[in-house]
C-alpha angles and dihedrals in degrees: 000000000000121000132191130172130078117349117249111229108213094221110065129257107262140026142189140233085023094303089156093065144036120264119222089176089260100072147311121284110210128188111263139120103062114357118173136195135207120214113276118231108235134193128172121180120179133184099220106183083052096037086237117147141174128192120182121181130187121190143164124200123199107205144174124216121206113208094162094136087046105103113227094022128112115249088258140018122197111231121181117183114193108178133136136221135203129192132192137187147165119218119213113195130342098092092117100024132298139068127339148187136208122183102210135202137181150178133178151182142227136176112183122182122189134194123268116206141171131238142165083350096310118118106190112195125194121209118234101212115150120265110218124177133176136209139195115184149139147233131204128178142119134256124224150161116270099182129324105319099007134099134208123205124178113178134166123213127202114199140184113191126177134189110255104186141344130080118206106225135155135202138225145208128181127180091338099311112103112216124226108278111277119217148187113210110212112213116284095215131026138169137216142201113190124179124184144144136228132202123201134200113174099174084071101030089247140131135163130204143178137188153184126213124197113188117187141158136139092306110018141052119164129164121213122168126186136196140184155104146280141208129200122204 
């Protein structure tokens, strides 16, 4: 199978208390400027007959933070994240039509390391531990017909995902005397609403799709959305 269309980061899309990004005890630094992403590497494999499916994902991205307005901090930091994701469902109903219903679950995995540097006699070092989350969710929606060989699928998902390891913390270290660890706890349990839509055509081993995510907890709320198309052979 070959997919195009917005890369999925496998990490969610927001975070509270600066999870995105790394704390030094003077502010959070968060990607932006001129971030950059490699292609990720995708299988799916589904079980149709059953309503089984797996999807795995692997991906790198190659990013650039900008604490300018961060006294002490250089003008850019290199920051490359490597982590992997896999998702796995069971669908109940909707083969031939109808409603339908997929427990979900996921975990995934992220190592970030981000560039240590020195200045006016400070050396500030982050730590790289992994990043893992998990998710149980579910998705409910109906499949129809949308005009002769193609198919139309709404659905709705309601997730709770939770942090499951990793703390993002940084050293440092002024004029010889190394100062206690400093962190940034991410939160600990989120939850998501996600609507979308897909549109199948089997005759030409093609479906679109398109969906909306809505994070939100005591501290967070984020909203991230994707869209694109696959082909079968």
């Amino acid at each position: 199978m070959a997919q195009g269309g917005a890369p999925r980061k496998f990490a969610t899309p927001a975070r509270g208390r600066g999870g995105t990004g790394r704390h030094t005890g003077l502010k959070i630094l968060r990607p932006k400027g001129r971030p950059g992403s490699t292609p990720g590497v995708r299988t799916i494999a589904s079980w149709p007959r059953i309503g089984l499916f797996v999807d795995t994902l692997a991906k790198a991205d190659l990013l650039t933070l900008d604490p300018r307005e961060v006294r002490g901090f250089p003008d850019t930091l290199d920051d490359t994240n490597v982590g992997g994701r896999v998702d796995a469902g069971y669908r109940f109903g909707g083969f031939s039509g109808g409603p339908f219903v997929e427990p979900l679950a996921t975990i995934a995995v992220a190592w970030a390391n981000v560039e240590s540097f020195t200045k006016d006699g400070n050396t500030v070092e982050f730590d790289d531990d992994p990043n893992v989350r998990g998710r149980l969710g579910l998705r409910v929606g109906t499949s129809m017909a949308a005009w002769d060989g193609a198919t139309f699928e709404p659905f709705l998902i309601g997730s709770v995902w939770s942090t499951l390891g990793g703390t993002n913390s940084a050293t440092l270290t002024s004029l010889g005397t190394t100062f206690p660890t400093f962190s940034d706890e991410s939160t600990d349990v989120w939850g998501e609403v996600s609507g979308g839509v897909n549109f199948f055509v089997p005759s030409k081993q093609t479906s679109v799709y398109a969906k909306v995510d809505v994070s939100f907890s005591e501290d967070l709320d984020g909203i991230g959305g994707k869209a694109g198309m696959r082909y079968n052979w």
